[in-house]
N, CA, C and O atoms as a Tinker XYZ file with bonds, in Angstrom:
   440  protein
     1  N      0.840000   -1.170000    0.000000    73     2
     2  CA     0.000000    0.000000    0.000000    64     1     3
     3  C      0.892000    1.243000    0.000000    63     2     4     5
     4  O      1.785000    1.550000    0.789000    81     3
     5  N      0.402000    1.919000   -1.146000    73     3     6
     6  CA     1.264000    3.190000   -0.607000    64     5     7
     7  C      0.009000    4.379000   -0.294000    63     6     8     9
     8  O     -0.903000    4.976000   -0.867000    81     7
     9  N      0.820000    4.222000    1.320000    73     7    10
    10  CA     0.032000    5.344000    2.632000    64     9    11
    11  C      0.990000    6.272000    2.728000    63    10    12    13
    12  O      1.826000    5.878000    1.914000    81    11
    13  N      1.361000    7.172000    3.169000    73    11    14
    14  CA     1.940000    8.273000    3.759000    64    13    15
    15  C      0.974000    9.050000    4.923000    63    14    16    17
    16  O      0.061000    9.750000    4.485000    81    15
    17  N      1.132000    8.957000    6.230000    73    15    18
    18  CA     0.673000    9.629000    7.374000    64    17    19
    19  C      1.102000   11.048000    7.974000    63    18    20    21
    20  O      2.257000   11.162000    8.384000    81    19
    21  N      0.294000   12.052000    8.038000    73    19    22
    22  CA     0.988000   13.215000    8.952000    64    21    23
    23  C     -0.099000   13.836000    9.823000    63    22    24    25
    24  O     -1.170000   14.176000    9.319000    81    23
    25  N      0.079000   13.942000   10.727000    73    23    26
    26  CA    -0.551000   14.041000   12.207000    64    25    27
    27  C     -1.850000   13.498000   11.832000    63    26    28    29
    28  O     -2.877000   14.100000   11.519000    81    27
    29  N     -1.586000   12.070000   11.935000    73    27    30
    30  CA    -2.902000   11.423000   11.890000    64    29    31
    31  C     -3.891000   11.189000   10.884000    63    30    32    33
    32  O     -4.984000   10.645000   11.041000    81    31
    33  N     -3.105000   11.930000    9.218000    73    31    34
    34  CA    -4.279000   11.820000    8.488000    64    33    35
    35  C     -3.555000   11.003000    7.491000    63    34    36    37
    36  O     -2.329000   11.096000    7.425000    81    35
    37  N     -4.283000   10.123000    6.625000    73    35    38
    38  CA    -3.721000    9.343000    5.732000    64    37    39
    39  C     -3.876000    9.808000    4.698000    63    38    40    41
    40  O     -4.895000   10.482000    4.543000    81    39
    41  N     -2.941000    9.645000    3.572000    73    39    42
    42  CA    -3.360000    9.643000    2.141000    64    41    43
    43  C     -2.981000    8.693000    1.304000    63    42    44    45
    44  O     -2.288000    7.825000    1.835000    81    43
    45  N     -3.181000    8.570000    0.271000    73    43    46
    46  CA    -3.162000    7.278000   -0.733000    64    45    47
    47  C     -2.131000    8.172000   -1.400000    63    46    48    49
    48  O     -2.244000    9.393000   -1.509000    81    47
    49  N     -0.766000    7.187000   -1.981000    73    47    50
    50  CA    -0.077000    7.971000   -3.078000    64    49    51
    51  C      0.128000    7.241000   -3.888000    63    50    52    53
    52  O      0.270000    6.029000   -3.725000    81    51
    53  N      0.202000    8.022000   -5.244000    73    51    54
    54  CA     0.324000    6.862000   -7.006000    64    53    55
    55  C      0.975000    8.149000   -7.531000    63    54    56    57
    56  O      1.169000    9.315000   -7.186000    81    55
    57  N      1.239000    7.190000   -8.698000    73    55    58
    58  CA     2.768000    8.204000   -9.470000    64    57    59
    59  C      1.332000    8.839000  -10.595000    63    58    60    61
    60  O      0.231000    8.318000  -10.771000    81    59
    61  N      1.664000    9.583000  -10.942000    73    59    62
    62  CA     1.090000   10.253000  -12.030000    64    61    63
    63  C      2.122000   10.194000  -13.527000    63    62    64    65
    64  O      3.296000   10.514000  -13.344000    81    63
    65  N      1.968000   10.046000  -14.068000    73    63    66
    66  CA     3.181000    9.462000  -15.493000    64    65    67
    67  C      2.886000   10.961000  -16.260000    63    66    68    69
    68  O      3.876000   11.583000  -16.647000    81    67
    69  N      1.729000   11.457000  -16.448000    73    67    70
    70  CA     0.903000   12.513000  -17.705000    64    69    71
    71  C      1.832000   13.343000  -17.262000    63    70    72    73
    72  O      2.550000   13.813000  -18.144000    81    71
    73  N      2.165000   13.854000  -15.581000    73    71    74
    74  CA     2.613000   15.085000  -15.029000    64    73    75
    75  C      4.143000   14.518000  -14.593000    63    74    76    77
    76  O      5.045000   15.306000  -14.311000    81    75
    77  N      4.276000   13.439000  -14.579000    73    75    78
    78  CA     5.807000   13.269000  -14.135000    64    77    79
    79  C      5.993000   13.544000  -12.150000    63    78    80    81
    80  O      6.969000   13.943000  -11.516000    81    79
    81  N      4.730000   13.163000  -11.716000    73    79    82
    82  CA     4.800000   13.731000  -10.227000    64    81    83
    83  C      4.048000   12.872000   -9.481000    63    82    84    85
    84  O      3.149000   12.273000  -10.071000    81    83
    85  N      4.248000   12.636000   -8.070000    73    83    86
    86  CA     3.292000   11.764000   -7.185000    64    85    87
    87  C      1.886000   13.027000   -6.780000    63    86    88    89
    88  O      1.825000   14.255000   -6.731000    81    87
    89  N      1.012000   11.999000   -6.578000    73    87    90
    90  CA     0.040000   12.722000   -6.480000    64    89    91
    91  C     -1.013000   11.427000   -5.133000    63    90    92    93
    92  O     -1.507000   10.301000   -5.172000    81    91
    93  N     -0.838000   12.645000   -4.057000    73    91    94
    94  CA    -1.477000   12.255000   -2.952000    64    93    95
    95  C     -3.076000   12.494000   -2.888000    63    94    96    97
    96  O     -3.620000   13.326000   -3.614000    81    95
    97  N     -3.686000   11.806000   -2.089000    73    95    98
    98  CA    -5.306000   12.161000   -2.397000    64    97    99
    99  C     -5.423000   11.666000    0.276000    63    98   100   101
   100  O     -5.034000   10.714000    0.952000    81    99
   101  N     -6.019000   12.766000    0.563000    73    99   102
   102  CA    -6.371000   12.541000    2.227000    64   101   103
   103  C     -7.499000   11.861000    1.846000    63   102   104   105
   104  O     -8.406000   12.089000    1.045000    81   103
   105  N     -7.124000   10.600000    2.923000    73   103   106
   106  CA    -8.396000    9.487000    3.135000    64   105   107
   107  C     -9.276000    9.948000    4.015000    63   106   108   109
   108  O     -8.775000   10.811000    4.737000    81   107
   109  N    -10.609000    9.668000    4.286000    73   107   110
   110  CA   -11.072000    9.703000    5.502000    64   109   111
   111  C    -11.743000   11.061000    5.886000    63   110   112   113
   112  O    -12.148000   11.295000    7.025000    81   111
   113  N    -11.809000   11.748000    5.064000    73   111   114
   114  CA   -12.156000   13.320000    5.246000    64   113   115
   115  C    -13.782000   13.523000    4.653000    63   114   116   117
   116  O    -14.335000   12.682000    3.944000    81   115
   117  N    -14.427000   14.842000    5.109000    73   115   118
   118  CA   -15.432000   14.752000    4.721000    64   117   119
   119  C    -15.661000   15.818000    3.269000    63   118   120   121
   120  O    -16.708000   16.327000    2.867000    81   119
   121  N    -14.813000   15.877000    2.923000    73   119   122
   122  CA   -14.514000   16.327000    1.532000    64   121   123
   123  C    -13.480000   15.683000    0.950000    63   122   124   125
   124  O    -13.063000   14.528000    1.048000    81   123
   125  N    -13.047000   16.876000    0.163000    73   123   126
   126  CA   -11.933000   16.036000   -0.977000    64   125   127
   127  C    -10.892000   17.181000   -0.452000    63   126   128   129
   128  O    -11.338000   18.229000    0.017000    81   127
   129  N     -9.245000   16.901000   -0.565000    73   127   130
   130  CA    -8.316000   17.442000   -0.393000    64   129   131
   131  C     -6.771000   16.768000   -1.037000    63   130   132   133
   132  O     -6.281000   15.744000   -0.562000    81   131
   133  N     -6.335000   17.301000   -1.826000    73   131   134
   134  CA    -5.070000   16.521000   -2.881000    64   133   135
   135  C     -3.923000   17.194000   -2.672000    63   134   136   137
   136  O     -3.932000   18.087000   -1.825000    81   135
   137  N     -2.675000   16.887000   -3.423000    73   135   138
   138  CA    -1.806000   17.783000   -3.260000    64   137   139
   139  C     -0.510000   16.778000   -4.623000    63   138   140   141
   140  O     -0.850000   15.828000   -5.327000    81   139
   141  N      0.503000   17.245000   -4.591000    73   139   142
   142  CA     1.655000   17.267000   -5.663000    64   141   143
   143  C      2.757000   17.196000   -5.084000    63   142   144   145
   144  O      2.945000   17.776000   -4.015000    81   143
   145  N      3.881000   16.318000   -5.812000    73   143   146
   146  CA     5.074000   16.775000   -5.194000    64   145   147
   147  C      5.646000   15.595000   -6.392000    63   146   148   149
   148  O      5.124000   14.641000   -6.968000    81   147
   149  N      7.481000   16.467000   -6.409000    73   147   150
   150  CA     8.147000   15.300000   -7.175000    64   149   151
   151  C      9.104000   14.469000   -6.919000    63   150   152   153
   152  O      9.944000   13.879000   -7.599000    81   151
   153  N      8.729000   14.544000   -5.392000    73   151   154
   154  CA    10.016000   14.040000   -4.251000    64   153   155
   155  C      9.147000   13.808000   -2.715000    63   154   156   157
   156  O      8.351000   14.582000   -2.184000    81   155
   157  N      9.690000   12.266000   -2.176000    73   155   158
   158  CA     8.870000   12.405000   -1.146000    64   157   159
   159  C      8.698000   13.418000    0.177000    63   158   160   161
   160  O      7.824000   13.518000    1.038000    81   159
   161  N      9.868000   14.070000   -0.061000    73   159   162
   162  CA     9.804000   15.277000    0.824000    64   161   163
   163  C      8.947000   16.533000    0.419000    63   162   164   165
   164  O      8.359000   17.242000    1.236000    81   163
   165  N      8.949000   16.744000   -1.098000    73   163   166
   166  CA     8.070000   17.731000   -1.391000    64   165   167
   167  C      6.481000   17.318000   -1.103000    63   166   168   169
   168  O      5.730000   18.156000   -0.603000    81   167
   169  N      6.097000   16.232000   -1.379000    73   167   170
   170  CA     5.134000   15.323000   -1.575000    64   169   171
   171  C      4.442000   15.501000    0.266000    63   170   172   173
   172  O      3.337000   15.918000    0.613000    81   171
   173  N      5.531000   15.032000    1.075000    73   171   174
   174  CA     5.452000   15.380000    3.034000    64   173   175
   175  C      4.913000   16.948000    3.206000    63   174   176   177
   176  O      4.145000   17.379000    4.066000    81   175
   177  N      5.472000   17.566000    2.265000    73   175   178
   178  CA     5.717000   19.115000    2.712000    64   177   179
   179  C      3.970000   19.869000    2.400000    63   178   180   181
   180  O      3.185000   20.521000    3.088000    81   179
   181  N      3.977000   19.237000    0.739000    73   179   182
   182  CA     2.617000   19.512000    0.408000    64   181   183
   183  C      1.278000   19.472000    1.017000    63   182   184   185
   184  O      0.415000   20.314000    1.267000    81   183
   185  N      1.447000   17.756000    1.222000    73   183   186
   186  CA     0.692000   17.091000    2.290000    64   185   187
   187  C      0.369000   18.131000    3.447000    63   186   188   189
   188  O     -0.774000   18.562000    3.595000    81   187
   189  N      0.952000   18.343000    3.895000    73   187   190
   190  CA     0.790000   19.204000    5.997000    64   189   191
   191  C      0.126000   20.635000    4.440000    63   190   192   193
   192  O     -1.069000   20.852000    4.238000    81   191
   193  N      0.932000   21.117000    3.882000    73   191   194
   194  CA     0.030000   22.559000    3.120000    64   193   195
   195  C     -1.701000   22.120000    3.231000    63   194   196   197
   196  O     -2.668000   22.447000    3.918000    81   195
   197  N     -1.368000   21.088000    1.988000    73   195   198
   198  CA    -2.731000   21.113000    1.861000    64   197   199
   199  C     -4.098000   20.877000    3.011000    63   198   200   201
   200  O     -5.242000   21.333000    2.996000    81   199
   201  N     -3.219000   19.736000    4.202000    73   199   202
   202  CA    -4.186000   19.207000    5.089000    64   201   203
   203  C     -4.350000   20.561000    5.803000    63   202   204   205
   204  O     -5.524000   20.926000    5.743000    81   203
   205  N     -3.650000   21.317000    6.380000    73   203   206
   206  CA    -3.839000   22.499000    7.095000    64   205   207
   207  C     -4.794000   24.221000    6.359000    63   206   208   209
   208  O     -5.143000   25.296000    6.847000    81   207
   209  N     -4.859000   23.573000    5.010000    73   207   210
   210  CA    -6.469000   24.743000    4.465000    64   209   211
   211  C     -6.963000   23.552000    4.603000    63   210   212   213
   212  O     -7.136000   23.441000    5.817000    81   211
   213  N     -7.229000   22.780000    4.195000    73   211   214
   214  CA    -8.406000   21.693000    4.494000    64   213   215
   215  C     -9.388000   22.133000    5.795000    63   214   216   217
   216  O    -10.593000   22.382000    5.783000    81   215
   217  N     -8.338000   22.140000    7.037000    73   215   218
   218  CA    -8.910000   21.853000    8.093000    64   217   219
   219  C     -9.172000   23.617000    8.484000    63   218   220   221
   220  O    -10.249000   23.975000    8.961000    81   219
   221  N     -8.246000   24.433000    8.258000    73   219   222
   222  CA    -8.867000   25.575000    8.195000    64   221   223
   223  C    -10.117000   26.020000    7.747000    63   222   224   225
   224  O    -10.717000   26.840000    8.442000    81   223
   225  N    -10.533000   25.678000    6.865000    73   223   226
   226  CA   -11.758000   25.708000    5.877000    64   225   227
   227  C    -12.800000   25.201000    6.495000    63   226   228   229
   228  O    -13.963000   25.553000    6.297000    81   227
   229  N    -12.408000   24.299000    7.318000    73   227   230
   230  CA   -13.697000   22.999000    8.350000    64   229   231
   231  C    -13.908000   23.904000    9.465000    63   230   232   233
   232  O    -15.055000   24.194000    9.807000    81   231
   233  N    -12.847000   24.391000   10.080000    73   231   234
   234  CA   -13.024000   25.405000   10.883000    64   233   235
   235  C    -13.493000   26.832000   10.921000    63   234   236   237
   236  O    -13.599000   27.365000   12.025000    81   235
   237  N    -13.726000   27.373000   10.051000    73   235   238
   238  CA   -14.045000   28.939000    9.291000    64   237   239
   239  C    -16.088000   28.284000    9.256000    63   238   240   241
   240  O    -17.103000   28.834000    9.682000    81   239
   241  N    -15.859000   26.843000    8.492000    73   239   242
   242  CA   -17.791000   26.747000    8.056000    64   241   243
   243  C    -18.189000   25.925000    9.312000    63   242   244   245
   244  O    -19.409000   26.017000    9.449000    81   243
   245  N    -17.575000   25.080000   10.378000    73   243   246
   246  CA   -17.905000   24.543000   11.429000    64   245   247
   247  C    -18.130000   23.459000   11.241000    63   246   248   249
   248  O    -18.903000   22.887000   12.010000    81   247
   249  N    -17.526000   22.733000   10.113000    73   247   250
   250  CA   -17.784000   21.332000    9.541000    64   249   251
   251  C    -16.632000   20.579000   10.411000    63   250   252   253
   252  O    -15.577000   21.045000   10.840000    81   251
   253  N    -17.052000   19.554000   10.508000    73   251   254
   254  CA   -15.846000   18.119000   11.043000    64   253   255
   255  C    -15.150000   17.854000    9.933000    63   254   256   257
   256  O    -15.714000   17.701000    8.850000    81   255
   257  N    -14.120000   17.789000   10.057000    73   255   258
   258  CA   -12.924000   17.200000    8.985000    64   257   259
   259  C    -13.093000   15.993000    8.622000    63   258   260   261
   260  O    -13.315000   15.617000    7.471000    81   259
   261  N    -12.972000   15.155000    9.835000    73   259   262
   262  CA   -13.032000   13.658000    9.525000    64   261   263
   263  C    -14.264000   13.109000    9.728000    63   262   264   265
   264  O    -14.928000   13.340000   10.738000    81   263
   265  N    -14.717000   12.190000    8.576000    73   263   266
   266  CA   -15.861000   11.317000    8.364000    64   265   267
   267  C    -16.281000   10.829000    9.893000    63   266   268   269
   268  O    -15.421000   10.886000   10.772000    81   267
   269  N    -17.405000   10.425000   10.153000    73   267   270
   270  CA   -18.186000    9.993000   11.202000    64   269   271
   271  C    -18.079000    8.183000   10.732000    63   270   272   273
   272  O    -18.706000    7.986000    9.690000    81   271
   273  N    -17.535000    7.126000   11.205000    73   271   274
   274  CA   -17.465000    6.080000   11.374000    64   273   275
   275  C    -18.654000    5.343000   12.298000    63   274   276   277
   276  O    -18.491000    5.614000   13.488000    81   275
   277  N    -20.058000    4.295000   11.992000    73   275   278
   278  CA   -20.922000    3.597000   12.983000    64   277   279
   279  C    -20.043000    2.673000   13.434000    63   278   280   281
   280  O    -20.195000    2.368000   14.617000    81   279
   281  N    -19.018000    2.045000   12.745000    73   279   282
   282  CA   -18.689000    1.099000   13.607000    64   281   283
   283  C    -19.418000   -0.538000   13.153000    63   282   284   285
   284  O    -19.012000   -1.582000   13.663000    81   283
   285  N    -20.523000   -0.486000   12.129000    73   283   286
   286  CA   -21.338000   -0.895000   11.666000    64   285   287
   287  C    -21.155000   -0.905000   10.082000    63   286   288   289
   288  O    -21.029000    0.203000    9.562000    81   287
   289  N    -21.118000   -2.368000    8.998000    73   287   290
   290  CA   -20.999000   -2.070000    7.992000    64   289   291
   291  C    -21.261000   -3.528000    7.613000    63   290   292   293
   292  O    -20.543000   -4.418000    8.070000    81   291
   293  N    -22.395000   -3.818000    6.691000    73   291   294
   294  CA   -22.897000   -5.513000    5.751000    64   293   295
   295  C    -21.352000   -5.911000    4.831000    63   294   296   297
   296  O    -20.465000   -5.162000    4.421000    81   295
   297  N    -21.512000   -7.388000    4.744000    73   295   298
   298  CA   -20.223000   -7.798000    3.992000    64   297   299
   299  C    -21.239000   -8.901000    3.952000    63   298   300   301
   300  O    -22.026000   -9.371000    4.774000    81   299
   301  N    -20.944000   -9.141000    2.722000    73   299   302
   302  CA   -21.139000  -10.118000    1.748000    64   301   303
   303  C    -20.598000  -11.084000    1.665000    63   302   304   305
   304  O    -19.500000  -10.631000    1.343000    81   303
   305  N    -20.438000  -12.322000    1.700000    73   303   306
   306  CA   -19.775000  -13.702000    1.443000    64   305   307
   307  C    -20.035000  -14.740000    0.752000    63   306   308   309
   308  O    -21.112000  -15.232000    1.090000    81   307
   309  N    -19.563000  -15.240000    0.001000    73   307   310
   310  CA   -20.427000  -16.758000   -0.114000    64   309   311
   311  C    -20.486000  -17.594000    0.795000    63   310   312   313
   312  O    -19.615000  -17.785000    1.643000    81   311
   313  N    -21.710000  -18.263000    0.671000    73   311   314
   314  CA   -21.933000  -19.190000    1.626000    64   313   315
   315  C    -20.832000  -19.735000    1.976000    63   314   316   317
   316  O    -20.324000  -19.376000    3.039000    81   315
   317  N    -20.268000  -20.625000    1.256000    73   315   318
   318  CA   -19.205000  -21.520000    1.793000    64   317   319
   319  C    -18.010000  -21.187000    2.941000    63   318   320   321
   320  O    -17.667000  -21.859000    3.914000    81   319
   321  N    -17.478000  -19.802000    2.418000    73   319   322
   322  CA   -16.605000  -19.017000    3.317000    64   321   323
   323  C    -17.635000  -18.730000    4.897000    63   322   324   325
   324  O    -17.289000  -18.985000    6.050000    81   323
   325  N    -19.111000  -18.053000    4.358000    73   323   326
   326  CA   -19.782000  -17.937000    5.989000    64   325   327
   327  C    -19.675000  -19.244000    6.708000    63   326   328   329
   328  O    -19.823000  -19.134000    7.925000    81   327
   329  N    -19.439000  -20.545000    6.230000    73   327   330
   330  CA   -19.779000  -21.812000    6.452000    64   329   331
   331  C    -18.296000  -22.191000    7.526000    63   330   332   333
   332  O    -18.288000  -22.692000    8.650000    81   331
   333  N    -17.280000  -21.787000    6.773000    73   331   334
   334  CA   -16.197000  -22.001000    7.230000    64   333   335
   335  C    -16.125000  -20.909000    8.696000    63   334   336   337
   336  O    -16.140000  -21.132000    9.907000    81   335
   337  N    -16.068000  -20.042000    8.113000    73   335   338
   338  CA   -16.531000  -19.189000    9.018000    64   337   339
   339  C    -16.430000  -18.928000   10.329000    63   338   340   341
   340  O    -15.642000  -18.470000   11.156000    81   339
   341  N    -17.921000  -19.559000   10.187000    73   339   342
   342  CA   -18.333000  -19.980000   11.448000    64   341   343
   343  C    -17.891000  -21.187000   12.458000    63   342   344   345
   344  O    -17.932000  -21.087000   13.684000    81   343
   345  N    -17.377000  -22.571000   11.598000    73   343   346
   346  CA   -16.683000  -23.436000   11.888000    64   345   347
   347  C    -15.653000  -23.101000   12.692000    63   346   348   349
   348  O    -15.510000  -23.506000   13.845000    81   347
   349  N    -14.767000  -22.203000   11.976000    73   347   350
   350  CA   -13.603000  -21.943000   12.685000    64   349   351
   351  C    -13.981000  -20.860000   14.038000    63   350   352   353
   352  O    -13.305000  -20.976000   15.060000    81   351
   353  N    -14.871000  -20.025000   13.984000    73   351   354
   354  CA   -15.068000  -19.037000   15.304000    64   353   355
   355  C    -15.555000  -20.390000   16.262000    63   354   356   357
   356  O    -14.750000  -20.550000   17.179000    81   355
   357  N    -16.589000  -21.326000   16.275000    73   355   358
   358  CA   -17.013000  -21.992000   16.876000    64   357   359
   359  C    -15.927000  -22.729000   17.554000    63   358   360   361
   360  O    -15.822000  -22.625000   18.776000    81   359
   361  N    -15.086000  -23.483000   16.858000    73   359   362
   362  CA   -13.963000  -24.151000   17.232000    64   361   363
   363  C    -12.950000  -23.478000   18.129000    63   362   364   365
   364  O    -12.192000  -24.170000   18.809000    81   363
   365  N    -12.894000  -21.881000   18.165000    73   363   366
   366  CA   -12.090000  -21.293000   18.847000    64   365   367
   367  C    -12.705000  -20.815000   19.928000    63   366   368   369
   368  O    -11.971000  -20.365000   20.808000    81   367
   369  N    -14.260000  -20.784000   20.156000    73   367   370
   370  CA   -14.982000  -20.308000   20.828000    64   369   371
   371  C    -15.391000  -18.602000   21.111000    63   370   372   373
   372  O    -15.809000  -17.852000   21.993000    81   371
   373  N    -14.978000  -18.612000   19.800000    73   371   374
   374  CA   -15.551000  -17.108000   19.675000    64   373   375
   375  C    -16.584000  -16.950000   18.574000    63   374   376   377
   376  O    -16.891000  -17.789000   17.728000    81   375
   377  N    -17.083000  -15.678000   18.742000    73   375   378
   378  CA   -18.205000  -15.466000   17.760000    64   377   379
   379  C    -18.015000  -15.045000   16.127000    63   378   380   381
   380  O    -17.095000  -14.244000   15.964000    81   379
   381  N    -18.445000  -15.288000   15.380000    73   379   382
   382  CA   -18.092000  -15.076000   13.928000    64   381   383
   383  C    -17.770000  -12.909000   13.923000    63   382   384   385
   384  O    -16.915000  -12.491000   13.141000    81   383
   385  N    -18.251000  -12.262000   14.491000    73   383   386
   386  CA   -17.643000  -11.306000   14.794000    64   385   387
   387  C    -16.521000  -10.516000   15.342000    63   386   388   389
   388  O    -15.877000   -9.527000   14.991000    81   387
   389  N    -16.540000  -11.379000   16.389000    73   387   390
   390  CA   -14.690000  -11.453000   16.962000    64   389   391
   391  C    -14.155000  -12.099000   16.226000    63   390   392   393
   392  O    -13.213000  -11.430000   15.800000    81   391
   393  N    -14.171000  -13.481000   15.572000    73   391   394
   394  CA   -13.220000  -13.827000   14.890000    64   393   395
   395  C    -12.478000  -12.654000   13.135000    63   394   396   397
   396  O    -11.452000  -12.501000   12.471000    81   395
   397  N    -13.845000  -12.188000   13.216000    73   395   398
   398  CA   -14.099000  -10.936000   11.648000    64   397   399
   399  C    -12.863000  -10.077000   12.013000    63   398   400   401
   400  O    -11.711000  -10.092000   11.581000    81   399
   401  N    -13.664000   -9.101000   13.227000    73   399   402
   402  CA   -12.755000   -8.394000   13.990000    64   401   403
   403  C    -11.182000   -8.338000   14.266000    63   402   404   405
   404  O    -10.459000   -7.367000   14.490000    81   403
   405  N    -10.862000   -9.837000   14.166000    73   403   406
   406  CA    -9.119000   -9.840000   14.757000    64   405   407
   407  C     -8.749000   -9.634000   13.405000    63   406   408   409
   408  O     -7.955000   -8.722000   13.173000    81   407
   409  N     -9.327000  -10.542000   12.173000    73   407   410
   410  CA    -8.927000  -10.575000   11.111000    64   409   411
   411  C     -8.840000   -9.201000   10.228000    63   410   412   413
   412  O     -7.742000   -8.847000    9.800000    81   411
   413  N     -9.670000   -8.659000   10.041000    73   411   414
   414  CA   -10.099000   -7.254000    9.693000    64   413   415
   415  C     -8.637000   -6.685000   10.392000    63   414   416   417
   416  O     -7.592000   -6.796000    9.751000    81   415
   417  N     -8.647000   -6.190000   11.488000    73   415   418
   418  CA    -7.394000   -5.686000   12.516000    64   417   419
   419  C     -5.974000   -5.959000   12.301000    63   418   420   421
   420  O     -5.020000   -5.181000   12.309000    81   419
   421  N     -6.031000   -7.281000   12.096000    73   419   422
   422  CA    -4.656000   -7.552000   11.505000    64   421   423
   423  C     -4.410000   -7.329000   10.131000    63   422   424   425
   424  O     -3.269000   -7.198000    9.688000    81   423
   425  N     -5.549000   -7.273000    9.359000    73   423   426
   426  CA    -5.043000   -6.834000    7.663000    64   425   427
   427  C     -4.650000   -5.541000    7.589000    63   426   428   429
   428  O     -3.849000   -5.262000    6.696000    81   427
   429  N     -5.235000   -4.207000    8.725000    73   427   430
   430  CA    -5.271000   -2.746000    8.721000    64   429   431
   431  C     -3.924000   -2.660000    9.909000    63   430   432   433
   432  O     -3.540000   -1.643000   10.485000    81   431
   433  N     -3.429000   -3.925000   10.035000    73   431   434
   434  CA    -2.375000   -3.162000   11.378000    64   433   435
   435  C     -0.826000   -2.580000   11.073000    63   434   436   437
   436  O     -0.051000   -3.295000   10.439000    81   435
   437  N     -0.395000   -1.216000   11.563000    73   435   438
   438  CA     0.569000   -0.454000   10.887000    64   437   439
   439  C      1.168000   -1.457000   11.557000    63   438   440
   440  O      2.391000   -1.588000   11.509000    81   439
């Protein structure tokens, strides 16, 4: 994955080929906010520019920056995998949610 983090906010980075430059995009926000660079330091530097009008801007209209998370979200499976699933939470004695949970956690863990 290419992440790059600065005080807490993530962004996704991919090369841009058309412009010859990386081009960052902030995850997790309740708008949109991008930025440029042709070096990962310019790319760091941009990043904090851009996130800091971002959040200025949230602050001036009284909006939250970052998305509101329930905590709550449907996933889809095929049967067979729910089948297994469950087999395996049962066998460990946990619930097909905790078992989701560790898994989920460990795919997202820095």
């Amino acid at each position: 994955m290419n992440v790059m983090t600065v005080d807490g906010y993530s962004a996704r980075i991919e090369y841009d080929s058309d412009i010859d430059m990386f081009r960052g995009e902030i995850l997790g926000l309740t708008g949109g906010a991008d930025f440029y660079g042709k070096t990962p330091k310019e790319l760091k530097a941009e990043f904090k520019k851009s996130l800091a009008v971002f959040l200025e801007v949230c602050a001036e209209k009284g909006i939250e920056p970052k998305r509101n998370y329930s905590g709550k979200f449907n996933l889809r499976i095929p049967p067979e995998l729910h089948e297994r699933l469950a087999i395996a939470a049962q066998a460990e004695g946990k619930s097909i949610n905790t078992l989701a949970q560790e898994a989920l956690a460990h795919h997202v863990a820095a």
